[in-house]
C-alpha positions as CSV (number, residue, x, y, z in Angstrom):
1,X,0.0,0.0,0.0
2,X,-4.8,-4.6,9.8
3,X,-16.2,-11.1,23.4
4,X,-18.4,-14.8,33.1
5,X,-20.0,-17.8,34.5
6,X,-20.3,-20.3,36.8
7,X,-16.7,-21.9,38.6
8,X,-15.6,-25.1,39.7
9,X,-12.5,-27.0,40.7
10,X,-10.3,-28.9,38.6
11,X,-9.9,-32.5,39.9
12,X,-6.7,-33.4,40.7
13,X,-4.9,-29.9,41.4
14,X,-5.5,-27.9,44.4
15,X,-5.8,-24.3,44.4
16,X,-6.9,-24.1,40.6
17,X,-10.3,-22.4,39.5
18,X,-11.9,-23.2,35.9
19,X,-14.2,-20.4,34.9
20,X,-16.2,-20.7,32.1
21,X,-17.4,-17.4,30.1
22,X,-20.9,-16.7,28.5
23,X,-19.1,-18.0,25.5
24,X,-18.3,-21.2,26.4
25,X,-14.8,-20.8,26.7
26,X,-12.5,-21.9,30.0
27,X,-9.7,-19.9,31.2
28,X,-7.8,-21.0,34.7
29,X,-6.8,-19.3,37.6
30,X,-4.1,-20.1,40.5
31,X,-6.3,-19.2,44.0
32,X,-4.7,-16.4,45.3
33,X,-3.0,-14.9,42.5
34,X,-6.0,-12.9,40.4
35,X,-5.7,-8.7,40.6
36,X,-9.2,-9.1,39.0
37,X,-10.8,-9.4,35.5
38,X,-10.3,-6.5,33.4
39,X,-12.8,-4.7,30.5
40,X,-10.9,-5.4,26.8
41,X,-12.1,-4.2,23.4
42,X,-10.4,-6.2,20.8
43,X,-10.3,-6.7,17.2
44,X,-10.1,-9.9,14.6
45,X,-9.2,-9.8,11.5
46,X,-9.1,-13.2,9.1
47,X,-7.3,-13.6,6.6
48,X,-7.2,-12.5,2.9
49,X,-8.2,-15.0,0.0
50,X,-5.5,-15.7,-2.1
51,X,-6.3,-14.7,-6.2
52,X,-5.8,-16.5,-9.8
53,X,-7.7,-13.5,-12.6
54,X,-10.3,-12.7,-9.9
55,X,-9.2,-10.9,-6.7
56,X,-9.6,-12.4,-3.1
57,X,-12.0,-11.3,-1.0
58,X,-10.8,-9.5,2.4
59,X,-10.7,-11.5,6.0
60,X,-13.4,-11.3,8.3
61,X,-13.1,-8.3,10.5
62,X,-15.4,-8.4,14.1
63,X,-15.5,-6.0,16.5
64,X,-16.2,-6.2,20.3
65,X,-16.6,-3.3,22.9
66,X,-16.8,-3.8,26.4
67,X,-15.9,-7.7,27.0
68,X,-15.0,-8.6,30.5
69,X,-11.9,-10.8,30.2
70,X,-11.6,-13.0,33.6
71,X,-8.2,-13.8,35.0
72,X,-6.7,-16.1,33.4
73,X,-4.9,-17.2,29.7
74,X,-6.7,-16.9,25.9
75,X,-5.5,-18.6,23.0
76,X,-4.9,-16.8,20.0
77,X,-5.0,-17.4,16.7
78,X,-4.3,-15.7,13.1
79,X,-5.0,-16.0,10.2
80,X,-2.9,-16.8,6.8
81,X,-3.8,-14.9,3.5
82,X,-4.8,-17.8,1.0
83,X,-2.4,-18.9,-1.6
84,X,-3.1,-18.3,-5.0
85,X,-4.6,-20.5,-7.6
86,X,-3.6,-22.1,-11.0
87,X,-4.2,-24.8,-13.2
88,X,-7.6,-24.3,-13.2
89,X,-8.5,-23.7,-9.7
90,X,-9.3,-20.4,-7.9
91,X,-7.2,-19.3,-4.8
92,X,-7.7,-20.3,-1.6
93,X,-9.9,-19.1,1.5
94,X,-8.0,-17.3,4.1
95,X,-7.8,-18.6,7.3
96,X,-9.6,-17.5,10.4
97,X,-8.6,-15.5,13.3
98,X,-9.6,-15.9,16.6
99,X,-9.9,-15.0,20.6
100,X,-12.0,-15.2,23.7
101,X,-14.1,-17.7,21.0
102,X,-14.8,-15.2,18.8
103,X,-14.3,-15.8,15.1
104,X,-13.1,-13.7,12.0
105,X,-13.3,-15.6,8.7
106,X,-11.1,-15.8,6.3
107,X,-12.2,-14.0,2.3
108,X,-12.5,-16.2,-0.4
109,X,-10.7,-17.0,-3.1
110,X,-10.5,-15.5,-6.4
111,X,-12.0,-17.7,-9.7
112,X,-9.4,-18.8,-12.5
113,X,-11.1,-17.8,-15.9
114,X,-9.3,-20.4,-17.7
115,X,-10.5,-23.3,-15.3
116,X,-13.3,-25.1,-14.0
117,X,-13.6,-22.5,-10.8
118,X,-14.4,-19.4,-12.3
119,X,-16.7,-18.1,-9.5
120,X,-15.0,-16.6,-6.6
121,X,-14.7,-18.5,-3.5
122,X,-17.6,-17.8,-0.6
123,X,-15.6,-16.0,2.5
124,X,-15.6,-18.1,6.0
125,X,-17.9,-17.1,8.4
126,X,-17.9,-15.2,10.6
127,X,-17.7,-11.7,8.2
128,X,-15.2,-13.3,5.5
129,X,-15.8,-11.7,2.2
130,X,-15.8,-12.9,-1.5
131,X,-13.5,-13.7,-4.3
132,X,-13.7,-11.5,-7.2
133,X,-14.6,-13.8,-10.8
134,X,-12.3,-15.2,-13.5
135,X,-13.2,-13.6,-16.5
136,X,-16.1,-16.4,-17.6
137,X,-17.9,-16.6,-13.6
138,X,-19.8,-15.0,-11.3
139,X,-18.6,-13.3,-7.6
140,X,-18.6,-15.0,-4.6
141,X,-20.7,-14.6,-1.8
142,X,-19.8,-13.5,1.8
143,X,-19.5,-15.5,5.0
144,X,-22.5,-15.4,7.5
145,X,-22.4,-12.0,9.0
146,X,-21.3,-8.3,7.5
147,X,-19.3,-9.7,4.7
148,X,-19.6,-9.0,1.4
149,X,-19.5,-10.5,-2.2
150,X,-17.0,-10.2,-4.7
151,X,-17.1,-8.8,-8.1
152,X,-18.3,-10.2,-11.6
153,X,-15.7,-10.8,-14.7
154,X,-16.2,-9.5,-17.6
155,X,-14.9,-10.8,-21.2
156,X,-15.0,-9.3,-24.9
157,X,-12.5,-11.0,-26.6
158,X,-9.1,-10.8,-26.8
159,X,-9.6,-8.8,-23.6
160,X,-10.5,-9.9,-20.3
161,X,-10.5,-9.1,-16.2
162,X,-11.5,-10.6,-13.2
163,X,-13.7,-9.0,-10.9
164,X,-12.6,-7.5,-7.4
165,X,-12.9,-8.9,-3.9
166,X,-15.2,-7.9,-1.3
167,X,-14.0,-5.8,1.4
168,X,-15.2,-5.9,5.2
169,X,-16.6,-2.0,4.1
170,X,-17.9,-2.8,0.8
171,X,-18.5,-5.2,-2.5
172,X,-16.1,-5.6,-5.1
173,X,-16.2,-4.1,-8.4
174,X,-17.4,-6.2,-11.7
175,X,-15.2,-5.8,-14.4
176,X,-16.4,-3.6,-17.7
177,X,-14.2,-3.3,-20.4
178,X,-11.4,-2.3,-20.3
179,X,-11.4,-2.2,-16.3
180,X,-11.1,-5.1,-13.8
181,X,-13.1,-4.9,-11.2
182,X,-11.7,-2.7,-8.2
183,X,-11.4,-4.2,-4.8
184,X,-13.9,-3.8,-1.8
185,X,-12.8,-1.2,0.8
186,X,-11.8,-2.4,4.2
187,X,-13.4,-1.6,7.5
188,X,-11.7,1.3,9.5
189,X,-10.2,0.7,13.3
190,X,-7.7,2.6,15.2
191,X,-7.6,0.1,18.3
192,X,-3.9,-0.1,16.9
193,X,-3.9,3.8,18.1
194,X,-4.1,4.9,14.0
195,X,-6.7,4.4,12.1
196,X,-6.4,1.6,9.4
197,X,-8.6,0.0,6.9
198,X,-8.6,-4.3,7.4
199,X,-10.2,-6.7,5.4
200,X,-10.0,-4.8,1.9
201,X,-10.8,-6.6,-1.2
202,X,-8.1,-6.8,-4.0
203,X,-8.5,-5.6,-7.6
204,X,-8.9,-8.3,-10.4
205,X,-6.3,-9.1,-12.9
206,X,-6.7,-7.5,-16.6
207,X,-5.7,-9.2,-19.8
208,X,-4.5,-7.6,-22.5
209,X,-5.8,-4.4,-21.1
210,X,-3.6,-1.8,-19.3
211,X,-6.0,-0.2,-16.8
212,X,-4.6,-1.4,-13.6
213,X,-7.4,-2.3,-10.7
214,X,-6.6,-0.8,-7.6
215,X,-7.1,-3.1,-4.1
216,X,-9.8,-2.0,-1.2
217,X,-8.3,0.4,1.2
218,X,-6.0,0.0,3.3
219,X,-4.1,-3.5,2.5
220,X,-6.3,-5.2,-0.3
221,X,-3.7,-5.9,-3.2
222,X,-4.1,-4.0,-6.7
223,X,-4.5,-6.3,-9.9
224,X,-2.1,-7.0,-12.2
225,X,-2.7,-5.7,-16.0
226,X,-1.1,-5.8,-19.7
227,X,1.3,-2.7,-18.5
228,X,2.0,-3.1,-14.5
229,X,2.3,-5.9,-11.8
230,X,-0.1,-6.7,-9.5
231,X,0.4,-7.3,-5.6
232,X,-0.6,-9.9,-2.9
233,X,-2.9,-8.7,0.2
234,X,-0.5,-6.7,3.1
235,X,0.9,-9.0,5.9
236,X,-1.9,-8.3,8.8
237,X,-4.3,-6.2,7.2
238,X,-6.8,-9.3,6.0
239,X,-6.3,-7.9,2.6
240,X,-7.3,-10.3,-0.5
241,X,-4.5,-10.6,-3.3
242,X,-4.6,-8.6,-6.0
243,X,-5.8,-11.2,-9.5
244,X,-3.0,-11.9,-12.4
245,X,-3.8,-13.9,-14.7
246,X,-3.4,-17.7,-14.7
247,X,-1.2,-17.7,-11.3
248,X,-2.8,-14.9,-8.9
249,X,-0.5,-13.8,-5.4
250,X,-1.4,-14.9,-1.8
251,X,-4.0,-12.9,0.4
252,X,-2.8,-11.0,3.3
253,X,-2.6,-12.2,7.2
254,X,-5.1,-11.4,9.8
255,X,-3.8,-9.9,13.2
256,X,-5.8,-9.1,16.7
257,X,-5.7,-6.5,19.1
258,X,-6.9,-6.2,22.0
259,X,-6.7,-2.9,24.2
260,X,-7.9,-1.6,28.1
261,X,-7.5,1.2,30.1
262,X,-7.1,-0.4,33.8
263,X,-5.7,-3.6,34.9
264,X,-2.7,-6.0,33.7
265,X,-1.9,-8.8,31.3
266,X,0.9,-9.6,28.8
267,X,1.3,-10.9,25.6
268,X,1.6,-10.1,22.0
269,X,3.6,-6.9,20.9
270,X,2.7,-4.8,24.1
271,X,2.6,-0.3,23.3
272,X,0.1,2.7,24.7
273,X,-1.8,5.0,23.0
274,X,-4.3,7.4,24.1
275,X,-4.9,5.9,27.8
276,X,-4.8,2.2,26.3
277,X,-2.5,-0.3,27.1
278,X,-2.3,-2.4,23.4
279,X,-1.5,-6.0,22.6
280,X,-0.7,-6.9,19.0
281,X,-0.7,-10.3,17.5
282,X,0.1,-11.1,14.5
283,X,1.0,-15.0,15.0
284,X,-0.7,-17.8,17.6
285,X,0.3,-16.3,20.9
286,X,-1.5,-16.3,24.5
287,X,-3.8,-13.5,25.6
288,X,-2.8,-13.5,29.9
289,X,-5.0,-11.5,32.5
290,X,-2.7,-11.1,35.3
């Protein structure tokens, strides 16, 4: 160019609490040792679909204000941008990102025009959005949730273009000759402490065509055309890759953040901003309330 509950004893160790959250989810606790639960809001991105012509679609982005995070560890987990596509098969759905059980699909994958996937991939649930088209298919659809679908193809001979990916803001564009479809803007956050677009769409790949397709806002890859070269999603934005013809790039990582104002925890890549203590992640990594 990135959500308590009832307690009991573990049997067989003394001094340890299981607490289980509304969500289902268990976290442990040595007796003696807790400061307290503290109040998070965090962020998930999934990952970006990976392209072949059509674009990926961007990850999954959800959004959670207000959680109360008991003491004790969380398991995270991120994301991979989908590889690309090729001999005949579109890219790849992203993977999906996750914390405190709370889900971020990843986008799906872009369709090969050549091949016998020409539609774009569906995105994951929860919030992944679609794969731009090959040339010769149709968009794909979003993941259950505020995703959105991808772009249409279009073809007039010798030209071609894929269509965009959906972004976490918006549907990708169809392509019209001589444009590729343009990539679905991402979703704006600033729990990072700047504001950033995740989940963009990229643009679809153009044949023959120079019109270059640009990629959703902030880290959806542009598409490839006759005249320039095309990118893959950005690392940790959930961008979807940018199409190119026949091969396609990956999709873009997911990443989580989670930020508070009072208490103490560790993990991830640990800064301040604006009265928030912040914890990055933009690999699996443990989540600790201290």
């Amino acid at each position: 160019m990135t959500r308590h509950g009832a307690t009991k004893g573990i049997k067989g160790v003394t001094g340890v609490t299981a607490l289980r959250n509304k969500y289902g989810s268990f976290s442990t606790v040595s007796a003696g040792s807790s400061s307290g639960p503290i109040t998070v809001d965090f962020l998930v991105v999934g990952g970006g679909g990976g392209s072949v012509d059509g674009a990926g679609g961007g990850g999954g982005v959800v959004v959670t204000t207000g959680h109360l995070a008991l003491v004790g560890s969380y398991v995270v987990t991120i994301g991979q941008g989908g590889p690309h596509g090729g001999s005949g098969l579109r890219g790849s759905t992203g993977g999906s990102s996750s914390v405190f059980s709370i889900t971020a699909g990843g986008g799906g994958g872009g369709g090969q025009g050549e091949g016998s996937q020409p539609s774009g991939g569906a995105g994951a649930a929860t919030n992944g959005s679609g794969g731009g088209a090959g040339y010769h298919g149709g968009g794909g659809g979003s993941g259950s949730g505020a995703g959105t679908a991808g772009g249409n193809g279009y073809y007039s001979s010798p030209s071609a273009g894929g269509g965009g990916g959906g972004g976490a803001g918006g549907a990708g564009g169809s392509g019209s000759l001589p444009n590729a479809g343009s990539g679905g803007i991402g979703l704006s956050n600033s729990f990072s402490g700047s504001a950033y677009k995740y989940g963009g769409g990229g643009g679809g790949g153009n044949i023959v065509q120079t019109p270059s397709a640009p990629g959703g806002a902030d880290g959806g890859g542009d598409g490839a055309s006759a005249s320039s070269s095309g990118s893959g999603g950005d690392a940790n934005s959930g961008g979807g890759a940018g199409g190119l013809w026949l091969y396609g790039y990956n999709g873009g990582s997911g990443i989580v953040i989670i930020r508070y104002t009072s208490g103490s925890a560790t993990g991830g890549t640990i800064t301040t901003s604006g009265g928030y203590t912040i914890h990055t992640f933009t690999g699996l990594g443990t989540f600790t309330v201290t």
